[in-house]
Residue, then its C-alpha position, 0 to 999 in steps of 0.5 A: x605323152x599320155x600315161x595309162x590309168x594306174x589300173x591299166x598299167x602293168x607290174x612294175x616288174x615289167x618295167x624291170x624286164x624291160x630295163x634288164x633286156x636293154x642292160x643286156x642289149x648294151x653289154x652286147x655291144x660293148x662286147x663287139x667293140x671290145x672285140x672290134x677294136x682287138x681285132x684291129x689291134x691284133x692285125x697291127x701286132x701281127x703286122x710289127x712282128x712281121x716287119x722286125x724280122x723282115x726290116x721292113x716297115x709295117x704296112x698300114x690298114x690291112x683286113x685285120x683293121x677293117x673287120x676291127x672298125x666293122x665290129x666297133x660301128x656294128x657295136x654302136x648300131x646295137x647300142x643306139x638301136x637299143x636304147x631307141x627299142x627301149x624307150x619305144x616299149x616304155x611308150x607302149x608300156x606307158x600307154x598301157x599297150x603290150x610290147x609286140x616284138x615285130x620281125x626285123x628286132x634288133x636280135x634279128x638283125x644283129x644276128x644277119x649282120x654278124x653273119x654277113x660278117x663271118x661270110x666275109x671272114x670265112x671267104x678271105x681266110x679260104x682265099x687267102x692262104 
């Protein structure tokens, strides 16, 4: 890979820059299997409290767990799609090249995503009851 003259190269604070938004691209997916997997775990508990006062057994699956494995893989989407979005623009950055954002980040589409997700949320908690 050829690197850039050292005149061309931009500031090292850059490189920092670059650094802190995949820092934070990565504490974003963290967050969403974190919370993936209490969803999960949450539907479940519902479900053996439900089943001791009924004295029946819990069912497996449900919604619940669904929506709790959709947020864990949609996490490690972010995470991978981050560090692919990273090394990408220390490339450029690297080749003395400006970082061009383009149309379709990953923000935007994490930020479709988790909206297709509450579309889904919002339509059973409507149908449900």
């Amino acid at each position: 890979m050829a690197t850039a003259p050292e005149s061309v190269r931009p500031d090292p604070r850059v490189y920092f820059a670059a650094e802190r938004t995949l820092l934070a691209w990565i504490r974003t997916g963290l967050a969403m299997m974190g919370f993936g997997f209490v969803v999960a775990r949450f539907g479940l508990f519902l479900r053996a409290t439900a089943a001791l006062q009924t004295g029946e057994p819990p069912r497996s699956g449900g919604f619940s767990h669904w929506v709790g494995v959709t947020l864990v893989v949609l996490g490690v989407v972010v995470d991978v799609g981050a560090a692919v979005a990273h090394r990408r623009a220390l490339a450029r950055l690297d080749r003395g090249q400006p970082i061009r954002p383009g149309a379709g980040t990953l923000g935007v589409l994490v930020a479709l995503m988790l909206a297709a997700l509450g579309v889904v949320l919002a339509s059973y908690l409507v149908w449900s009851e």
